[in-house]
C-alpha positions in Angstrom: 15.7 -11.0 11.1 13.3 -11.2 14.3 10.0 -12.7 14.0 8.8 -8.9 15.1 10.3 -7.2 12.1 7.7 -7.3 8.7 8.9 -8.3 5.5 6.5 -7.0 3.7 5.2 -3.3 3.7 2.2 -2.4 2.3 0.4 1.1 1.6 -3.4 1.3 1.1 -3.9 5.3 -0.4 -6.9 7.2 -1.1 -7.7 10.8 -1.4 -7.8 12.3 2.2 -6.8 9.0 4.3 -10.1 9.4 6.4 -12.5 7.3 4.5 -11.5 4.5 2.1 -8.2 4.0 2.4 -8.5 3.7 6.5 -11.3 0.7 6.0 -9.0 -1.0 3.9 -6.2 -0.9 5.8 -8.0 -2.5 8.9 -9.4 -5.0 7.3 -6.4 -6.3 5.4 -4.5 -5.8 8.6 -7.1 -7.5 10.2 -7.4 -10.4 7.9 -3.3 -11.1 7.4 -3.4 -11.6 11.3 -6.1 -14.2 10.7 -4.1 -15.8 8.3 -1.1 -15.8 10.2 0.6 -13.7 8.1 0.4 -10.4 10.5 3.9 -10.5 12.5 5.2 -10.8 8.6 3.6 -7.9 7.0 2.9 -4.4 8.2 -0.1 -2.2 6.3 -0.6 1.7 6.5 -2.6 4.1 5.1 -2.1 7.5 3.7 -3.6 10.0 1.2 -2.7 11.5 -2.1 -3.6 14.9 -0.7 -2.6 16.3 3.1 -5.6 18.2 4.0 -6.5 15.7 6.9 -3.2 14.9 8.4 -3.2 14.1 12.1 -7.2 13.9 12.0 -9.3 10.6 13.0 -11.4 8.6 10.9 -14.6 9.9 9.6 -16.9 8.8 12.2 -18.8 7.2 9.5 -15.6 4.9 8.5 -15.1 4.0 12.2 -18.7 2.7 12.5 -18.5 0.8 9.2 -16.0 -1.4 10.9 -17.0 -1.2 14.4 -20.5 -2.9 12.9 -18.2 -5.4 10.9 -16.3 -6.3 13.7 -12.7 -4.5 12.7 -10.4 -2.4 14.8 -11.1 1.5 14.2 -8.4 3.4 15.7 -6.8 5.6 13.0 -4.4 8.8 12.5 -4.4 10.5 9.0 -1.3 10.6 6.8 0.1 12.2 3.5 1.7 9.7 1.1 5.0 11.3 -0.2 7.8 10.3 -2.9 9.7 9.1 -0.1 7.3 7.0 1.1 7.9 4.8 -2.1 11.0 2.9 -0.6 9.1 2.0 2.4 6.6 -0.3 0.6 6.6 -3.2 -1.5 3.1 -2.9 -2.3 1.1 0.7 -2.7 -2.4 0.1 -3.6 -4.5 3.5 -4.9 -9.0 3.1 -3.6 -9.2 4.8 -7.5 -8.1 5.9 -10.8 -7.3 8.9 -9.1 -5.1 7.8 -6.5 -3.4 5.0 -9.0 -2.5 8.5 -11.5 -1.2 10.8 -8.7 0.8 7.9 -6.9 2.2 6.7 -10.3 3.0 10.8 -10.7 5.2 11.5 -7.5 7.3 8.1 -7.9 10.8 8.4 -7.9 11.6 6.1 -11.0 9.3 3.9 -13.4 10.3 0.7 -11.3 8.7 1.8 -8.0 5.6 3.1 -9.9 5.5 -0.6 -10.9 4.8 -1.1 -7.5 1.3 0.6 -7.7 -1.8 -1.0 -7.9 -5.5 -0.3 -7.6 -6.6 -2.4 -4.8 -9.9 -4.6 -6.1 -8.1 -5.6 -8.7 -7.0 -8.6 -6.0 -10.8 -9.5 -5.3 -10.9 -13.3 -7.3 -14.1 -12.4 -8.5 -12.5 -9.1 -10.7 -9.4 -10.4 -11.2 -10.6 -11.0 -14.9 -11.1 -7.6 -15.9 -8.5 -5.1 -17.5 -6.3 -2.9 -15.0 -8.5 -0.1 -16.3 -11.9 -1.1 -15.3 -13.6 1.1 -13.9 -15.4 -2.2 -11.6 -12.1 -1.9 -10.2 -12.4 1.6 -8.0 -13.6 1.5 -4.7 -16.4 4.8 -4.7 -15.4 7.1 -2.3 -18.4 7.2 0.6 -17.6 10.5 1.8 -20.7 12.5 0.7 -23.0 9.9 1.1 -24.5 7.8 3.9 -23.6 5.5 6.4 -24.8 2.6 3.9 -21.6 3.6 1.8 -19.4 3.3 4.0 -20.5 -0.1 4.7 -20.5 -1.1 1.0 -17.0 -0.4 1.2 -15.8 -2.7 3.6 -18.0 -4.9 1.5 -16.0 -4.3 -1.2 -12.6 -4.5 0.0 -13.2 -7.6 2.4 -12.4 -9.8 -0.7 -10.1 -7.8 -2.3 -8.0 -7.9 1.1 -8.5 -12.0 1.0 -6.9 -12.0 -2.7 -3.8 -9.4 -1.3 -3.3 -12.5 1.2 -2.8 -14.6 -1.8 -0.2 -12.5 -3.3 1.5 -12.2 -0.2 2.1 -15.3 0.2 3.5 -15.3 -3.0 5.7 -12.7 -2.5 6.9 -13.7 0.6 
């Protein structure tokens, strides 16, 4: 295996793939690279539901990262059934997204593979699966502040993915 080829895959998923799910991705991508981890695992981003597909970003999502100093380039994508044997890890922004990912898997085992993606941050780590501390709020009717607050909010989450990475790998 080349140094080029990832072996690890990971999905970040949220609702329409323009918002949440988009930050998240960038800034885990964005952080593994720091950590030397980013020839070794690749990270997409895709939503539960297709309405967006082929769109950018919100706007609002590319200045949230611009200001935090992330990449922001970004094409939307519909998560499928199929896309469960292309990723080791599939992490759902919500309940929501955790639900319908866990609903379209092919078998019980690669619904195993979902996860709701704060519960890496170290500082939530202690709280049930089903907390709802756990969801990321999706920013898409509110203000630029929210988007914001969510890279916030998944810049440690991302830092305790890197953790289990390493682990898995």
């Amino acid at each position: 295996m080349s140094d080029s080829t990832p072996q690890y895959r990971i999905a970040v998923v949220c609702l329409g793939n323009i918002c949440r799910s988009p930050i998240a991705e960038k800034v885990l991508a964005a952080r593994l690279q720091r950590a030397g981890l980013g020839h070794l695992v690749e990270v997409e981003s895709a939503g539960t539901a297709g309405w967006h597909a082929g769109e950018s970003a919100d706007r609002r999502s590319e200045v949230a990262l611009q200001r935090a100093g992330y990449d922001y380039g970004h094409t939307a994508a519909q998560f499928t059934a199929a896309d469960f044997e292309r990723f080791d890890l599939v992490l759902g922004m919500d309940y929501d997204n955790v639900r319908d990912l866990r609903g379209i898997a092919p078998d019980t085992l690669l619904a195993g593979n979902v996860r709701i993606f704060r519960s890496f941050d170290p500082a939530l780590m202690h709280l049930p699966e089903d907390d709802p501390a756990l969801e990321t709020p999706d920013p898409y009717y509110g203000t630029q502040a929210d988007f914001d607050a969510v890279v916030a909010m998944v810049e440690p989450a991302a830092d305790g993915i890197i953790d289990h990475v390493r682990l898995e790998l």
